[in-house]
TIDREN-478395 format. One record per atom (N, C-alpha, C): atom name; x, z, y; chain. Coordinates in Angstrom, 2 decimals, padded with zeros to 5 digits. Layout:
residues N
   atome         X         Z         Y   chaine
      CA         X         Z         Y        A
...
***
This chain:
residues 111
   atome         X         Z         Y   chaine
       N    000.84    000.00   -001.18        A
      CA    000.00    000.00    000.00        A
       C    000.88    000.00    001.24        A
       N    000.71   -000.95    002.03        A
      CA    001.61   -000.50    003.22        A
       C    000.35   -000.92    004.33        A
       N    000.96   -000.38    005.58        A
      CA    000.37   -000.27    006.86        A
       C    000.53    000.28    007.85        A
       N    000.35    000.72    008.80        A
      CA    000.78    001.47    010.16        A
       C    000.90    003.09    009.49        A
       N   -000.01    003.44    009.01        A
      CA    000.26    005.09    008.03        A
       C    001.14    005.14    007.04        A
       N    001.10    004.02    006.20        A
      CA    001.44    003.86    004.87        A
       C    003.13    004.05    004.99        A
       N    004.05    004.16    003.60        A
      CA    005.39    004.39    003.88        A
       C    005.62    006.07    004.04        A
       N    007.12    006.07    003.67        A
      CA    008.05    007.25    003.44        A
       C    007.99    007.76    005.30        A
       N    007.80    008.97    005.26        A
      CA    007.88    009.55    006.85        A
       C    006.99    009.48    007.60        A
       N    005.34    008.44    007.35        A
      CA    004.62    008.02    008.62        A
       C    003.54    008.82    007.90        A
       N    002.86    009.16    007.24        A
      CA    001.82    009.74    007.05        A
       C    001.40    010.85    007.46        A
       N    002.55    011.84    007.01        A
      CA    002.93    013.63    007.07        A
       C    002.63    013.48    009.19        A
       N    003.33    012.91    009.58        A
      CA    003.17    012.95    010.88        A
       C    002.08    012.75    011.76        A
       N    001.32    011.76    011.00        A
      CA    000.47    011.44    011.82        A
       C   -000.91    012.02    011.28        A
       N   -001.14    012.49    009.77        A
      CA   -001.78    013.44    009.53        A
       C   -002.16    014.88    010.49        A
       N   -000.60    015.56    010.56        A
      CA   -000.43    016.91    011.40        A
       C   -000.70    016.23    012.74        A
       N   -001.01    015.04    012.99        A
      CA   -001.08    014.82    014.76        A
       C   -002.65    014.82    014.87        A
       N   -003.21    014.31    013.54        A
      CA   -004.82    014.17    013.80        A
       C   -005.31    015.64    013.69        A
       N   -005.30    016.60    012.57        A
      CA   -005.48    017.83    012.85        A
       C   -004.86    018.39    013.75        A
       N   -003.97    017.92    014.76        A
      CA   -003.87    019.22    015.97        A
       C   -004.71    018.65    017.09        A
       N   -005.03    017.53    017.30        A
      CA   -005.71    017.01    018.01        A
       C   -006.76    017.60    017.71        A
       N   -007.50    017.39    016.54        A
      CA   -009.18    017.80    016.54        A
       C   -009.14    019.35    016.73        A
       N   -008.10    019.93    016.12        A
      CA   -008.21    021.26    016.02        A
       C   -007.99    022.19    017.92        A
       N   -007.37    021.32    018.30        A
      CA   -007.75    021.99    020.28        A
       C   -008.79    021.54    020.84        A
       N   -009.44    020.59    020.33        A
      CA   -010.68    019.98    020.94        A
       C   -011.37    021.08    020.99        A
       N   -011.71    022.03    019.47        A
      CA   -012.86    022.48    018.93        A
       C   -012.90    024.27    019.64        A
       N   -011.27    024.43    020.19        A
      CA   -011.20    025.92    020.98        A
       C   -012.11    025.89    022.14        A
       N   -012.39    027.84    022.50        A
      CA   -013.47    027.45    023.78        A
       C   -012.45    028.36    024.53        A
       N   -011.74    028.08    025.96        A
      CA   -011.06    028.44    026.30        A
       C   -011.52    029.64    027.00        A
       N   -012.67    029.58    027.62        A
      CA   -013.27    030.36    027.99        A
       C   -013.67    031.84    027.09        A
       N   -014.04    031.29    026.14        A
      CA   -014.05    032.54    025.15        A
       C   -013.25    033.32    024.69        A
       N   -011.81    033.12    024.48        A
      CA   -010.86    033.43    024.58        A
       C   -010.35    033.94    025.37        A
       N   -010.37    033.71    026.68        A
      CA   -009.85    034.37    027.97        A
       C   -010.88    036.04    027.49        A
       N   -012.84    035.48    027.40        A
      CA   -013.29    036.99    027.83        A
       C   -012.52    038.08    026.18        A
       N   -012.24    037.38    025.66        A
      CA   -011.98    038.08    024.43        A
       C   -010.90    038.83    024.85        A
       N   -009.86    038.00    025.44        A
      CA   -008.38    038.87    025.80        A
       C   -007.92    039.84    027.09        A
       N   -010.03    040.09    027.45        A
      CA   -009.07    041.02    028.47        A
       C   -009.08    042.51    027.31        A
       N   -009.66    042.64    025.85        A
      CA   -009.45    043.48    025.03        A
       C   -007.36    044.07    025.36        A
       N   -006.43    042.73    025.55        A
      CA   -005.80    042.84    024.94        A
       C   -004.48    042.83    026.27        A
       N   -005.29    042.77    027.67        A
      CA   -004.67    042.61    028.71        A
       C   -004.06    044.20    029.17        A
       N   -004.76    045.14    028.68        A
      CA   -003.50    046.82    028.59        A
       C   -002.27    046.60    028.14        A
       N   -002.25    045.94    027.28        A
      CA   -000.57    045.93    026.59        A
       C    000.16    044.82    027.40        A
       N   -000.67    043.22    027.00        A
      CA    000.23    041.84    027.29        A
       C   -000.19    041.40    028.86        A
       N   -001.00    042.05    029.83        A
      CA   -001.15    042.00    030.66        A
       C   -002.50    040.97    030.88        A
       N   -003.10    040.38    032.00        A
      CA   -004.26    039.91    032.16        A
       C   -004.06    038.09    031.54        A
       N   -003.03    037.55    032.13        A
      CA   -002.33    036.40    031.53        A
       C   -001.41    036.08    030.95        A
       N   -001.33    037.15    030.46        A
      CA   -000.72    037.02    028.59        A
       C    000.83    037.65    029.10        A
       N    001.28    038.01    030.47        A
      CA    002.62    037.99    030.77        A
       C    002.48    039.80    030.52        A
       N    003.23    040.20    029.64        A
      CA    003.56    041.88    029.21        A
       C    003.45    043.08    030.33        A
       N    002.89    044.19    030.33        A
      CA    003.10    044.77    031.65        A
       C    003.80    046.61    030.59        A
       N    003.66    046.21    029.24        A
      CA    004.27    047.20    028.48        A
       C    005.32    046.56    028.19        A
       N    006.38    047.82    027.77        A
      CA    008.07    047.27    027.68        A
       C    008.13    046.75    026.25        A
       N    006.88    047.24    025.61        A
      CA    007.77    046.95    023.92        A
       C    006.13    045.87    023.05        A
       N    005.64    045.85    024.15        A
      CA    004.69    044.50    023.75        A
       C    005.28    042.99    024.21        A
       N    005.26    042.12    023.32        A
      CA    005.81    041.04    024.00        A
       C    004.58    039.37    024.61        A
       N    004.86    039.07    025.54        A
      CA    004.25    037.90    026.27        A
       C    003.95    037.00    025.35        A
       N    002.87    036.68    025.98        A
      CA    001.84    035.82    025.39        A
       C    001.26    034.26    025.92        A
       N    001.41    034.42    027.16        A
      CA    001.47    033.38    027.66        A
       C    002.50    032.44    027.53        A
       N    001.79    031.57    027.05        A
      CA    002.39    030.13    026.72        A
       C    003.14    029.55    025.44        A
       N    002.61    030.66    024.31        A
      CA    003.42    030.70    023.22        A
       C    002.32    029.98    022.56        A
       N    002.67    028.83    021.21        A
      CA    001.90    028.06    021.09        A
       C    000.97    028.77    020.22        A
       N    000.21    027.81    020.10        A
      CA   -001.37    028.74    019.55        A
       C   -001.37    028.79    017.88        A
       N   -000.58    027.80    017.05        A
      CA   -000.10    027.95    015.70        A
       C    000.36    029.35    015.93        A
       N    001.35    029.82    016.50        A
      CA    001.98    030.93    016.49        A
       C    000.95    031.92    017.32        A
       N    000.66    032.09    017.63        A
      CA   -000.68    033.43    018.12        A
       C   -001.46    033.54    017.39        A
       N   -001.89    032.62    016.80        A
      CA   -002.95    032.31    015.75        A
       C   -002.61    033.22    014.14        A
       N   -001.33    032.65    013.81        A
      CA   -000.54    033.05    012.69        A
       C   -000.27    035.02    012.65        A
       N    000.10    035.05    013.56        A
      CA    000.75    036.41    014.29        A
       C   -000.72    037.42    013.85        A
       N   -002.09    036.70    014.55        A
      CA   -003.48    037.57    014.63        A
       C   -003.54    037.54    013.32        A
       N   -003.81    036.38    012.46        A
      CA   -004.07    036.40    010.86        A
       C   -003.38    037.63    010.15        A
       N   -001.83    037.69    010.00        A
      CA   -001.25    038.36    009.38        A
       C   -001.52    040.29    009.93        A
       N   -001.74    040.35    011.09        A
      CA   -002.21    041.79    011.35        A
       C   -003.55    042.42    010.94        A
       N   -004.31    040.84    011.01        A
      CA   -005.73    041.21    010.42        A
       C   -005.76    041.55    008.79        A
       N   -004.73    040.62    008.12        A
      CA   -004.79    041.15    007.18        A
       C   -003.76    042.24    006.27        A
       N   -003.29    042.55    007.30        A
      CA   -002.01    043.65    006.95        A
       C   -000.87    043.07    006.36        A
       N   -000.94    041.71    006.29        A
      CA    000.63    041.24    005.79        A
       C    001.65    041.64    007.16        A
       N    001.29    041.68    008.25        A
      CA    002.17    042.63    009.65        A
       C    001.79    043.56    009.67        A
       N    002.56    044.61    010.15        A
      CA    002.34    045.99    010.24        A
       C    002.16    046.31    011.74        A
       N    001.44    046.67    012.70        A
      CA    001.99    047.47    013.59        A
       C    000.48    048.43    013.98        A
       N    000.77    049.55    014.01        A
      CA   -000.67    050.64    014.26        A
       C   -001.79    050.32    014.86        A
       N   -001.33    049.91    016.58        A
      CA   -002.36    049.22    017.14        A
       C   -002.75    047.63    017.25        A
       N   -001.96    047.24    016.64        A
      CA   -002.53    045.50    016.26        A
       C   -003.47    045.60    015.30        A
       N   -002.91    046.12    014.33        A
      CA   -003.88    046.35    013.28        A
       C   -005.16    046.74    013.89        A
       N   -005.28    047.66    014.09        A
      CA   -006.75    047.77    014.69        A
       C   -007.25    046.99    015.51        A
       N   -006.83    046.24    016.46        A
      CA   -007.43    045.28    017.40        A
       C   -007.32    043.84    016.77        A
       N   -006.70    043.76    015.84        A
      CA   -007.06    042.62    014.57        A
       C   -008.05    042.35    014.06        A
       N   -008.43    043.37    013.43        A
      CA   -009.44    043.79    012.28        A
       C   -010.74    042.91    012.40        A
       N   -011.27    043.58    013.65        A
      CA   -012.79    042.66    013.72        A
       C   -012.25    041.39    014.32        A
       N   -011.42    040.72    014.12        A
      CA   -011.76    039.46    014.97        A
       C   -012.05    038.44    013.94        A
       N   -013.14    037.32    014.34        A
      CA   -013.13    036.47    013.35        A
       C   -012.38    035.33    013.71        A
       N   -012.57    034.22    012.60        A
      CA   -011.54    032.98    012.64        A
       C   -011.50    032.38    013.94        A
       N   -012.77    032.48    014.46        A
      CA   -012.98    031.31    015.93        A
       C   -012.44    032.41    016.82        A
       N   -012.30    033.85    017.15        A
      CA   -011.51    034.48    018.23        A
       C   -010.56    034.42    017.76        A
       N   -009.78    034.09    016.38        A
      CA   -008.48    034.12    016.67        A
       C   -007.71    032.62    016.81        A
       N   -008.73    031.40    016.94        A
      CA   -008.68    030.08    017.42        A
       C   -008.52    030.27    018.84        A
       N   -009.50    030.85    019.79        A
      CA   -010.01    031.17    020.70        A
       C   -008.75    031.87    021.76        A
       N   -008.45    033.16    021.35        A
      CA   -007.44    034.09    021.88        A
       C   -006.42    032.47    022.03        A
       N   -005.93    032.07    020.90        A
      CA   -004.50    031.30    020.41        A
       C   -004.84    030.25    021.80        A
       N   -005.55    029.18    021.92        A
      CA   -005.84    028.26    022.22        A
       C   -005.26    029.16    024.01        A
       N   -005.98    030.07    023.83        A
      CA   -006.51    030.44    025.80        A
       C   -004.68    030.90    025.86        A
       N   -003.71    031.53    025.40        A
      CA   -002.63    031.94    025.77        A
       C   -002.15    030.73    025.83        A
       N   -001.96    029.88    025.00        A
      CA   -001.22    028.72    025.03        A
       C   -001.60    028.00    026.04        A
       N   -002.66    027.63    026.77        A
      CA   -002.90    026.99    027.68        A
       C   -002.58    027.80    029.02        A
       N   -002.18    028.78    029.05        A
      CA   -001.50    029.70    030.34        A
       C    000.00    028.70    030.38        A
       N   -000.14    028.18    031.54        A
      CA    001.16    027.78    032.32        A
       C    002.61    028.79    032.34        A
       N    003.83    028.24    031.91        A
      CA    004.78    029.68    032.26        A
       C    005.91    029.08    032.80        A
       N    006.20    029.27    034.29        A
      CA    007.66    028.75    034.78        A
       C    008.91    029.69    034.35        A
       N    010.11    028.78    033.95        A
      CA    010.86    029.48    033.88        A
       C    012.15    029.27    034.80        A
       N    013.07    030.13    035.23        A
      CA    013.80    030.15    035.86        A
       C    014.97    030.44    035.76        A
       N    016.26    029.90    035.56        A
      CA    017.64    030.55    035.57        A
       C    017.84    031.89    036.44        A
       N    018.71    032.68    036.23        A
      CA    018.83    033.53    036.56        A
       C    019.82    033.49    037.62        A
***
């Protein structure tokens, strides 16, 4: 079979490009934001930390926020109070949360 997909290297890629595409369409950014002011004591209101030993959130991609919530929800991560603010969330707030940090803008600057 060959074709524009078809072949060694073109599939895998463009597979993972169609699911990330559909998969940000389907976040509500909005919902996410009201979900995370739960979580704006520790990582601050836009995801930027205002505790020393919580780390920033803004702008980290949403695979990885996403991944991070899963594993606390289900105790494969450990930490006291994640765990608990894990627990009840379902699949679409932790789409939701992921989607809304990642879409926070973050400049960075040399020092």
């Amino acid at each position: 079979m060959r074709g524009p997909l078809r072949g060694p290297g073109r599939l895998l890629p463009a597979l993972a490009a169609a699911l990330l595409a559909g998969g940000a369409a389907a976040q509500d950014l909005a919902a996410g934001r009201a979900k995370a002011q739960a979580c704006a004591v520790c990582h601050g209101a836009l995801g930027v930390s205002v505790a020393p030993d919580a780390p920033n959130l803004a702008g980290q991609p949403a695979i990885y926020v996403a991944a991070q919530l899963r594993a606390y929800r289900s105790g494969r991560r450990a930490h006291e109070v994640m765990a608990v603010m894990a627990k009840g969330l379902s699949d679409d707030d932790i789409a939701n949360l992921a989607a809304w940090y990642a879409a926070i803008k973050v400049e960075v600057t040399a020092p």
